[in-house]
N, C-alpha and C positions, 0 to 999 in steps of 0.2 A: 571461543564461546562453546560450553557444551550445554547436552539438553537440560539439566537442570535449572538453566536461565529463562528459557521458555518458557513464562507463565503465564501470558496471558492468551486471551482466544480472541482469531482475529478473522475475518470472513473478506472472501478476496471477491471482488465482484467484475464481472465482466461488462464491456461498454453493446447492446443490443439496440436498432433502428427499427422500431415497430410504425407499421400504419394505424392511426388513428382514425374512428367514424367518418370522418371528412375527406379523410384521403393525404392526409398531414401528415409526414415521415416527422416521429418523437421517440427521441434518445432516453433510453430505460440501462435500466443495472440487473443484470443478473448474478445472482450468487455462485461463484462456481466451485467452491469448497471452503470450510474452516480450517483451521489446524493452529497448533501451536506459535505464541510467536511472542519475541522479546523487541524492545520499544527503548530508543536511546534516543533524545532529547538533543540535537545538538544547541552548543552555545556559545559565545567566543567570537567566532571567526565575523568579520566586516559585514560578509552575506548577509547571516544567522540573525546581527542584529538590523540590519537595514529590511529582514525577513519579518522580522515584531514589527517596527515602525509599520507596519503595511497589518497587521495582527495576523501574522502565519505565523506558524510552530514548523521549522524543518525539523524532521528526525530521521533515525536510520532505525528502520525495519528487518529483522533477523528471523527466517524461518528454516527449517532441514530441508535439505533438495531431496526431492522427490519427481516422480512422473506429470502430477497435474500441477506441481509450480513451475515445472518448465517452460508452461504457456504463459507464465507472464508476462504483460510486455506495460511500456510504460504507458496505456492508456487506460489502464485499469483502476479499480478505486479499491482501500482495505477500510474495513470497518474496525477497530478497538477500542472495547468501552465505551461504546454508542459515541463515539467520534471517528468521522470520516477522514482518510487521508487522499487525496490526489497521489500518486507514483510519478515521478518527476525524472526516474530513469527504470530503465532495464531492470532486472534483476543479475547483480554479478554474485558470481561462486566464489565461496569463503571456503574450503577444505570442505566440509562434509553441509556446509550453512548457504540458503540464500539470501544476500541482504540486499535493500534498496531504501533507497531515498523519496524522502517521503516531505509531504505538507498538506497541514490544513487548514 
């Protein structure tokens, strides 16, 4: 993959435990940076389709590694195209790309 596949823009959000009024620990999203990022659809495999039967979309996630994607981890959430994905693993290193697997 190189960067000219990159087209869409994608906002990585981090998982935050705020107290509320009451004194109620509630789970919020912080945004922790956009950047570049390419969006593959997977389809085919047993999973993928027993993933529709349930109405999710697995896809793979592709963005350049960088200093603040290092902090990915798989409880973070990406936004693309005002659709939300869950991160379902880690971020692993593709040569110079970080991709992960995604649902939403």
């Amino acid at each position: 993959m190189n960067a000219s596949e990159l087209t869409r823009r994608a906002g990585f959000y981090e998982p935050v435990e705020e107290v509320d009024a009451d004194g109620m620990i509630v789970q919020g999203w912080t945004l922790q940076f956009t950047c570049a990022a390419h969006i593959r659809y997977l389809r085919g495999s047993e999973a993928v389709m027993q993933a529709r039967l349930q109405s999710k979309a697995p896809a793979v996630v592709t963005i350049r590694d960088f200093a603040a994607a290092r902090q990915i981890t798989s409880e973070w959430r990406v936004e693309i195209d005002d659709r939300t994905f869950d991160l379902k693993e880690d971020p692993r290193r593709e040569d110079a790309m970080l991709a992960m697997l995604v649902e939403d």
